[in-house]
C-alpha positions in Angstrom: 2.6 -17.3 26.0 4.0 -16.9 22.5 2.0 -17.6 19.9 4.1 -18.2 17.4 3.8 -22.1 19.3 0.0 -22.4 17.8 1.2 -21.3 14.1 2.0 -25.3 12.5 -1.1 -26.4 14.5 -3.2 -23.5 12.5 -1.5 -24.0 9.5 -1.9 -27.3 9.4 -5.8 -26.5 9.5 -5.6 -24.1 6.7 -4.1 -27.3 4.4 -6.7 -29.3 5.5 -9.6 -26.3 4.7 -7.6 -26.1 1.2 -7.8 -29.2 0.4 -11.6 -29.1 -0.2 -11.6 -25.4 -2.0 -13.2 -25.2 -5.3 -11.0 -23.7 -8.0 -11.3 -20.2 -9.0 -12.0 -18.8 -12.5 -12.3 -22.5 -13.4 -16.0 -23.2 -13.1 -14.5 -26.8 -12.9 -16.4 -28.5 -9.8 -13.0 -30.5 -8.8 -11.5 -29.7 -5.4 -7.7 -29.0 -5.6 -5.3 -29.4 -2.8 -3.9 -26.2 -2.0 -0.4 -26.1 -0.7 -0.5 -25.4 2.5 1.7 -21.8 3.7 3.8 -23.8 6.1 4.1 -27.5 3.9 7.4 -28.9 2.7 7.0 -27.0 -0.7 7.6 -23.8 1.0 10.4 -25.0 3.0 11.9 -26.3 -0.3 11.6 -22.7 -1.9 12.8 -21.3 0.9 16.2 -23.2 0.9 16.8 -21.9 -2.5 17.6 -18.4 -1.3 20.4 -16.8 -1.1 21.4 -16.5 2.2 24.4 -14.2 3.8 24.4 -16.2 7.2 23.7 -12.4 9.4 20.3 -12.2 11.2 18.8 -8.5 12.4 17.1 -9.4 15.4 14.2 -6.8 15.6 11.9 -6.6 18.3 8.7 -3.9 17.4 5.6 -3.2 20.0 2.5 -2.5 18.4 0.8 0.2 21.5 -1.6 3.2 21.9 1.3 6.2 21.5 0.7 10.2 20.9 2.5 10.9 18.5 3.8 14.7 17.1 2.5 15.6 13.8 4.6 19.1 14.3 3.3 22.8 14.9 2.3 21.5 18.1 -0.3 19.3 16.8 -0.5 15.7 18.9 -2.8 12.6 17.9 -3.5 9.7 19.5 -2.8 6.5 17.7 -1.2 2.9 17.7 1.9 2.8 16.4 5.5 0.7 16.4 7.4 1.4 19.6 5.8 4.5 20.2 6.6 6.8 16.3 5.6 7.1 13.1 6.5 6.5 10.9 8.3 3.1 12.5 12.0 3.2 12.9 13.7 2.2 9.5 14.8 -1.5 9.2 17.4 -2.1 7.2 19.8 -5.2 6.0 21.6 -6.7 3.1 20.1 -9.0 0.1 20.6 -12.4 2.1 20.2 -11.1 5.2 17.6 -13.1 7.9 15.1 -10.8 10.2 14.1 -12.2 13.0 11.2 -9.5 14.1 9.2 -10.3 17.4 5.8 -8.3 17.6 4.7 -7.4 20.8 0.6 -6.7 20.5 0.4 -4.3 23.6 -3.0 -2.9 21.8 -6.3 -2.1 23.9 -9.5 -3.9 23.7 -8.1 -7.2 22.9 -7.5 -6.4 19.3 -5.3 -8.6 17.1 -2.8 -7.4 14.9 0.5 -9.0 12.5 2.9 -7.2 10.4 3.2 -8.0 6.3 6.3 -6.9 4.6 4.8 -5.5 1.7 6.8 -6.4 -1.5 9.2 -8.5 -0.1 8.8 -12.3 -1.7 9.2 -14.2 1.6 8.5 -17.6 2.7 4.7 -18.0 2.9 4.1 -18.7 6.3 6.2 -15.0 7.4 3.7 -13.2 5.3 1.6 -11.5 8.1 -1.7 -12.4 6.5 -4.6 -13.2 8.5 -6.2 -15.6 8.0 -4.5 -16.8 5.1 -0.9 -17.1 6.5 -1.7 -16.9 10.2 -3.7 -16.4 12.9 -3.9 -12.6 13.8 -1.5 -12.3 16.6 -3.5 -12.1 19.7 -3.6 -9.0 22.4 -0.7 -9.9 24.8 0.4 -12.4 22.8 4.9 -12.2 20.8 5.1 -13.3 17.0 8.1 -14.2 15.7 8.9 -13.4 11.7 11.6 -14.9 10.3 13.1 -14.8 7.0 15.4 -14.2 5.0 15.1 -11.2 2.4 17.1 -11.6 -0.4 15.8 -9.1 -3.4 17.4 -5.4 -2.5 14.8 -2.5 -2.9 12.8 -0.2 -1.1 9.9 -2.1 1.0 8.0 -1.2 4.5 5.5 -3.1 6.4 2.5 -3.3 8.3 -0.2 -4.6 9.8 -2.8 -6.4 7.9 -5.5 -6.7 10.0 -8.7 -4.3 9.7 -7.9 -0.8 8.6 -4.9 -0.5 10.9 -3.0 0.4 8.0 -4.7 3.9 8.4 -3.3 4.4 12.1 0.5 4.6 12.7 1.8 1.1 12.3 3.8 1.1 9.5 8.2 1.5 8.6 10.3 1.5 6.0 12.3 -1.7 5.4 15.6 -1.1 3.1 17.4 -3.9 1.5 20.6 -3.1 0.1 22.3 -4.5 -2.3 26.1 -5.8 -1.7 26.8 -5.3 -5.5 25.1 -1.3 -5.7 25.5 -0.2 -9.1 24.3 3.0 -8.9 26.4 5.6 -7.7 25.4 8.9 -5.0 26.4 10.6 -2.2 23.6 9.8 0.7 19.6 8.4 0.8 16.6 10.3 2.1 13.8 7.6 3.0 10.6 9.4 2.2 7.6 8.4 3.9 4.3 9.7 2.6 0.5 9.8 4.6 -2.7 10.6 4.8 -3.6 11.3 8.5 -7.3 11.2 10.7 -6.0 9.1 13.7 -6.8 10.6 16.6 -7.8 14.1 14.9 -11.2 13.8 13.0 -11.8 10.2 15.0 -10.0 6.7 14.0 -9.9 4.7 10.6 -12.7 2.8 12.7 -15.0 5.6 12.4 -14.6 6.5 8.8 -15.2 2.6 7.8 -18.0 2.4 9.9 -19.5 5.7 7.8 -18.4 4.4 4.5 -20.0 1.2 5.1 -23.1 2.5 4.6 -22.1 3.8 1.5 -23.9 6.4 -0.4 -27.4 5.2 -0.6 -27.6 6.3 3.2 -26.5 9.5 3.0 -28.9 12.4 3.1 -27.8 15.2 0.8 -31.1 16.6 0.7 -34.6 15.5 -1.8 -32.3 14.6 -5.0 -29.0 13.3 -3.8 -29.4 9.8 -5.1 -30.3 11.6 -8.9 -26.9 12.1 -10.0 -25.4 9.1 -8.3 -24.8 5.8 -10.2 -24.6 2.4 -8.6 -21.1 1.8 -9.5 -19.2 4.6 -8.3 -19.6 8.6 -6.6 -20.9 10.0 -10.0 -21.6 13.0 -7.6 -21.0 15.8 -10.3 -22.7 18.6 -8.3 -20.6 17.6 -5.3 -17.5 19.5 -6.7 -17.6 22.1 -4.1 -18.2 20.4 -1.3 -15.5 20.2 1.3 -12.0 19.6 0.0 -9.9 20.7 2.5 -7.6 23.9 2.6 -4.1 23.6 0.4 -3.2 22.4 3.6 -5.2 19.2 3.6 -6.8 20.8 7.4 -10.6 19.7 7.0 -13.1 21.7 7.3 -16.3 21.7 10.0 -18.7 18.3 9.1 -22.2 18.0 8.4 -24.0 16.5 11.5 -26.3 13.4 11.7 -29.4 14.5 10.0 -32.5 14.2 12.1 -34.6 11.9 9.4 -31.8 9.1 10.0 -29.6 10.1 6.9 -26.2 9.8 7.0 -23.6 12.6 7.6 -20.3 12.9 5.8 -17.6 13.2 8.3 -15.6 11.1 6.5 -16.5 10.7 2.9 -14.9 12.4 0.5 -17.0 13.7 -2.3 -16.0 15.9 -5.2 -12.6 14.6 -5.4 -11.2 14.6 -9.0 -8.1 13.7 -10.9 -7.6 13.1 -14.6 -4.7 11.2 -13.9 -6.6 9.1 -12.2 -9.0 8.5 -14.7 -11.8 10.7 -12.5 -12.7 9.8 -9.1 -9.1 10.6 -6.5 -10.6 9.2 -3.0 -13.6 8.1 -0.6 -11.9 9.6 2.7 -11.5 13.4 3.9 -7.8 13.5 6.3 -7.2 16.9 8.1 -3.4 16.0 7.7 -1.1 14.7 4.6 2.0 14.0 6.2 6.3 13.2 5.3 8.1 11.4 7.4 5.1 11.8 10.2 5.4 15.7 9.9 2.9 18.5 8.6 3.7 21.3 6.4 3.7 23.8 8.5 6.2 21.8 10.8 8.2 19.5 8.4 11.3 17.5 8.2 14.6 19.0 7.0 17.0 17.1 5.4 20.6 18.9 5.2 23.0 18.4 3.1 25.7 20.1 0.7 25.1 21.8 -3.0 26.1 19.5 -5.8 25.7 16.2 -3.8 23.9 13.3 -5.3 21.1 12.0 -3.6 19.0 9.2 -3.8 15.1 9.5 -2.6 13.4 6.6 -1.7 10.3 7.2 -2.3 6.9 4.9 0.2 3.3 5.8 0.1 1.8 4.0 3.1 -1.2 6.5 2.6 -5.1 4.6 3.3 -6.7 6.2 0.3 -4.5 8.7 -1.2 -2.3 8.6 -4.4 0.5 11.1 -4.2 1.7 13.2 -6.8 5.7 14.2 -5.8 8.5 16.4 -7.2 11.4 18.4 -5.7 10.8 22.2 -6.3 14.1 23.6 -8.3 15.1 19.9 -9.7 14.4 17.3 -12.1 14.2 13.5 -10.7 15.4 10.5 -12.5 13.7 7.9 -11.6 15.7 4.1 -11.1 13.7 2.2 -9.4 10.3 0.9 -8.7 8.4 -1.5 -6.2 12.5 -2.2 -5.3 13.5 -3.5 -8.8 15.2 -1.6 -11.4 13.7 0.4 -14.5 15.6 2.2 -17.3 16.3 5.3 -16.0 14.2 7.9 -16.8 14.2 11.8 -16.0 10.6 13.4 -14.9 9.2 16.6 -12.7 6.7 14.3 -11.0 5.6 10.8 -10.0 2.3 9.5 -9.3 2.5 7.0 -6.4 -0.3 4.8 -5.9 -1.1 3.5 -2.1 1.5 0.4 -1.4 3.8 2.1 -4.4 7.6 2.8 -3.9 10.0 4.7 -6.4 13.4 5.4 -6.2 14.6 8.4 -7.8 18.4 9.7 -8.1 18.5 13.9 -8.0 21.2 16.1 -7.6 20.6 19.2 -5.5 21.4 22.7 -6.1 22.1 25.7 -3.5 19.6 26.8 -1.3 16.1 25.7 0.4 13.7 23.5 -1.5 9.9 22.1 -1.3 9.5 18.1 -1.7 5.8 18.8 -2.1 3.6 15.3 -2.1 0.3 16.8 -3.7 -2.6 14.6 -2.7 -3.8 13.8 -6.0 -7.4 15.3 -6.8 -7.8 16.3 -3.3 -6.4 20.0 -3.3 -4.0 19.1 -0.1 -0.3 18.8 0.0 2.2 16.9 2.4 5.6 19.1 2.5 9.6 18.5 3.9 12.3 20.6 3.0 15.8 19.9 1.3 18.2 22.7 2.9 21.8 22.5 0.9 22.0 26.7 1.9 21.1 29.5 3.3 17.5 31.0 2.2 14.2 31.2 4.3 11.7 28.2 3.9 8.3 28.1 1.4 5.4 28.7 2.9 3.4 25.2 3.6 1.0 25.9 0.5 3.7 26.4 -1.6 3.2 24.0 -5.2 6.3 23.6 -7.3 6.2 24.3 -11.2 7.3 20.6 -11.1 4.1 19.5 -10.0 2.6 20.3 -13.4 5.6 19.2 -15.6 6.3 15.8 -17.1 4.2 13.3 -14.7 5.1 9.7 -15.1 3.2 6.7 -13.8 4.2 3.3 -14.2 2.6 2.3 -17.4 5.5 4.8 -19.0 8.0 3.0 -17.6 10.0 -0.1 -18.8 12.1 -3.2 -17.2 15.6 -2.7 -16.9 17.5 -5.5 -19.2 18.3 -7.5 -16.0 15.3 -8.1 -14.6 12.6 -8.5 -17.6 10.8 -11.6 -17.5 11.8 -13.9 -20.4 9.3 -14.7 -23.5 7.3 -17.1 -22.7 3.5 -17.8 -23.1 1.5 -17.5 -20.1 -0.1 -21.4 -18.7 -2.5 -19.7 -16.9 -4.7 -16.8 -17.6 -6.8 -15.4 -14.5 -9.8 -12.4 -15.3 -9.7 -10.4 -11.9 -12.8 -8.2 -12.6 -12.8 -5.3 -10.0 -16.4 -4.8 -8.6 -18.6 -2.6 -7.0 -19.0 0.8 -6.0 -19.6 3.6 -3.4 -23.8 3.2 -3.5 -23.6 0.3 -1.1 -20.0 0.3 -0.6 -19.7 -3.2 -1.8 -15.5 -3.7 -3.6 -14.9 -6.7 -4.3 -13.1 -9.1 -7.2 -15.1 -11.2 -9.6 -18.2 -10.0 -7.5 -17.6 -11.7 -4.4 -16.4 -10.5 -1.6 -13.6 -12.2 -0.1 -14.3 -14.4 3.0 -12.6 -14.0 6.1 -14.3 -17.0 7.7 -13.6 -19.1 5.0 -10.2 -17.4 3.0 -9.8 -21.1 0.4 -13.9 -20.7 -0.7 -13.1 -19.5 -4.4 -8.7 -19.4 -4.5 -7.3 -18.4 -8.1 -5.3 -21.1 -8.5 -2.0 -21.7 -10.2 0.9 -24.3 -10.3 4.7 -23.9 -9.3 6.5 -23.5 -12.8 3.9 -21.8 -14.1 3.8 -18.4 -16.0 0.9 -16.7 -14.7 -1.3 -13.8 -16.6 -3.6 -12.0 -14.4 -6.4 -9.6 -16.7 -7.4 -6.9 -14.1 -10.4 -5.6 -15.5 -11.8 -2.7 -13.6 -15.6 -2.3 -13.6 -15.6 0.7 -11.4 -15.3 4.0 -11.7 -12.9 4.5 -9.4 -9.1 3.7 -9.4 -7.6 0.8 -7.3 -4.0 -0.4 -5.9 -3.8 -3.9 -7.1 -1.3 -5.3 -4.3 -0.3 -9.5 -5.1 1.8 -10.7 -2.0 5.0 -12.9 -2.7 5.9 -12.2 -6.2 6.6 -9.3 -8.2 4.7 -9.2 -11.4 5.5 -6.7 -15.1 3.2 -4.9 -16.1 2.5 -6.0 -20.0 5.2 -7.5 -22.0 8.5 -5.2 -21.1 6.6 -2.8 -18.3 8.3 -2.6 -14.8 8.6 -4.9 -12.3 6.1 -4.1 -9.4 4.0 -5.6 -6.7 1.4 -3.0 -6.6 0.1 -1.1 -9.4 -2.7 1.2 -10.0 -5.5 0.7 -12.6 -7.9 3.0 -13.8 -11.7 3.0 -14.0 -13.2 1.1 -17.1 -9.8 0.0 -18.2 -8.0 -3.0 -17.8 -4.3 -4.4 -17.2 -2.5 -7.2 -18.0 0.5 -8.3 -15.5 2.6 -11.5 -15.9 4.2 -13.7 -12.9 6.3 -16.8 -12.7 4.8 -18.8 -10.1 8.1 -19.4 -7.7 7.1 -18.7 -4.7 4.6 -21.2 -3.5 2.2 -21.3 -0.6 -1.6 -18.8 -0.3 -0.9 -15.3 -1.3 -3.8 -12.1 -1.0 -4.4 -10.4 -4.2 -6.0 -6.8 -2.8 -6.8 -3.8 -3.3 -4.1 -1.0 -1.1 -7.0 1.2 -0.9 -7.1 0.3 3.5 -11.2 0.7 3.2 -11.8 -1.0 -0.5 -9.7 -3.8 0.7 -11.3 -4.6 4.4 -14.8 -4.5 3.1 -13.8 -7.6 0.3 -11.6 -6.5 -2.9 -9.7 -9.8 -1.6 -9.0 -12.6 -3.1 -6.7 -16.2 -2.5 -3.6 -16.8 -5.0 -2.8 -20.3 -3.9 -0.8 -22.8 -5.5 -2.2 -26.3 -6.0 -0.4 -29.4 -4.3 
């Protein structure tokens, strides 16, 4: 049975459920009618896009595979029709995808597929429970829609912390009217990796859960902890992994019921960052599904012009990326279009995606994605020559030349959002901390049961500020599904964007898109446990 047959029924439930939500932000005790992801307002929208009159039929089976990392290293995992990454999707601006999802997963679990970045019609948005119900084991989806802003996207699931395992593709919309001028694409797909190695993303929530109030780390470990973040100073040498990112042997459960550390990352540092890198430890950083010591080659001729695109479908890992030999210039971000702008390195957040124009000179050279403040690197090779191949530690200069991160970057002239006041003005505080492992926005934990309890609420038309104030000492992802937003007054146009601990940024959105949209946090772990929260439009 397909259950694509229950989705208006469930839908239909979710408007009803919406319609007795208490507004957000508001402290007003009204109950606004939410617009319900599958209602004629969405339909409306949806008519309004340019369409080219092709469909991609796509059919993708989420399954237990064994996958290979390279150097002859094999891990069990789920993945899309047996690799990972997924097999590249692409189409043209106006193009409809018709996807069908097969869940063949064990042990009954549920799954759906988001296409992160990619403002769709509401009810295709993969998000469970706010969209959907998760697709159930045994059970065909259909997504349909029609994708009509060109960029660099990918997709997963959005259920759990299945983003962690192998479930996950790039999706490339080109655009009929390219601009910019090159010679070929490399699609660059970056990791971090435990499936199936160190146990599953299961295993390391499960330990993170407990957070850091549970661990023993002997008479004084909770002295130097604060209740907001790791704060772990004397933790720096604990295990970081080799430059390899292979993990080193784990502490075992402690006989007095404390908690071992399999999993949790401690020590991990960056100052671009703002301090604290990462909660998780991965034996593996991968490109393209590939270790160092094995990686992907991609071949091509001296003097051609290539254009990288650049997807960090990581769990918990920002990525720090340059081509060894090379300057990159940098065109694109979140798939819309910057002023160009020539760097050695970009940080890329979890959910991030840059383009990046470079072209290559004679010989072999390291793409090195260094996993920011974790002393690990994922590696693949550009051969345009003859030459032997670094060796898997190897660290560009680049890596230490001029880094940029999305707050240097601006809006291309085209795609700016006009002057205009914002309507509405949201404070999205980002809570918690690693003590008792308790993310969340504005202090609450978002609701799975219950996903239209506390909604931010906005109105079509509407121009839309959204105050992220971090409260943490850690850094977090801010993903907002449906709409792109810029980043200050003339920043870039992104989906997902990063913001530091103790500091806080201010994106603008026109509300076009309407339906129930999450607002997370890309960190897999910070998200699941309740950094959540309901963008809905009122009816």
């Amino acid at each position: 049975m397909n259950s694509i047959n229950r989705r208006s029924v469930l839908l239909a439930g979710l408007s009803v459920a919406g319609a007795g939500a208490l507004a957000a932000c508001s402290g007003s005790s009204s109950t606004p009618a939410l617009i319900s992801p599958s209602g004629p307002a969405v339909a409306t929208a949806d008519k309004k896009r340019t369409k080219s009159g092709r469909t991609h039929e796509l059919a993708l089976t989420a399954a237990q595979a064994k996958v290979d990392l390279g150097a002859g290293l094999t891990a069990s995992t789920w993945a899309f029709s047996g690799q990972t990454p997924g097999k590249e999707v692409r189409v043209s601006a106006g193009d409809t995808l018709a996807a069908t999802l097969s869940n063949q997963l064990p042990n009954q679990t549920t799954t759906s597929i988001h296409w992160h970045g990619i403002a769709l019609r509401n009810d295709m948005d993969g998000a469970p429970p706010a969209t959907q119900t998760a697709v159930r084991a045994g059970r065909n989806f259909t997504y349909r829609f029609t994708a009509d802003a060109p960029g660099t996207y990918f997709f997963h699931p959005h259920v759990g912390v299945q983003l962690d395992r192998g479930l996950y593709a790039p999706l490339i919309v080109e655009d009929p009217k390219e601009p910019l001028s090159y010679d070929g694409e490399w699609v660059v797909v970056l990791d971090d990796w435990l499936d199936g190695v160190t146990g599953t993303p299961d295993d390391a929530f499960a330990e993170l859960k407990q957070g850091m109030g549970g661990m023993h780390m002997g008479e004084d470990s909770g002295s130097s902890a604060d209740s907001s973040g790791h704060g772990m100073g004397h933790m720096g040498g604990m295990d970081l992994g080799s430059g390899t990112g292979a993990a080193s042997s784990s502490p075992s459960p402690t006989s007095d019921g404390g908690m071992s550390t399999k999993f949790m990352l401690m020590g991990a540092q960056s100052p671009l960052l703002g301090g604290d890198a990462g909660d998780v430890k991965y034996p593996h950083h991968l490109i393209n599904g590939r270790v160092p010591a094995d990686p992907e080659v991609f071949r091509t001729k001296p003097g051609k012009r290539v254009r990288l695109r650049l997807i960090n479908a990581g769990g918990d890992t920002a990525y720090r990326v340059a081509l060894g030999g090379h300057r990159l210039t940098l065109t694109h971000t979140d798939g819309f279009p910057i002023r160009h702008q020539q760097v050695d390195a970009v940080l890329i957040g979890m959910g991030e995606r840059y383009d990046a124009l470079v072209t290559l000179g004679d010989g072999v050279f390291p793409l090195v994605a260094l996993a920011e403040g974790k002393n690990a690197t994922g590696m693949a090779l550009v051969r345009t020559g003859s030459g032997s191949a670094p060796k898997p530690t190897t660290r560009p200069k680049e890596l230490d030349g001029t880094i940029i991160t999305a707050s240097q970057l601006r809006a291309a002239d085209d795609v700016g959002l006009p002057s205009r006041k914002a309507d509405q003005v949201h404070r999205i505080a980002l809570t918690g901390g690693m003590m008792t492992y308790n993310w969340a926005i504005n202090g609450k934990r978002f609701d799975m049961d219950n996903p239209t309890a506390s909604p931010i609420t906005v109105e079509q038309g509407q121009r839309v500020r959204l105050d992220f104030v971090n409260t943490t000492t850690m850094w977090h992802p801010m993903h907002l599904h449906g709409h792109t937003y810029q980043l200050g007054t003339g920043g870039p146009r992104k989906d997902t964007a990063i913001v530091l601990p103790r500091k806080t940024l201010s994106v603008f959105f026109d509300a076009d898109n309407p339906g129930q949209w999450m607002l997370h946090c890309h960190n897999a772990y910070h998200g699941e446990v309740g950094m959540m929260a309901l963008v809905a439009y009122q009816s």
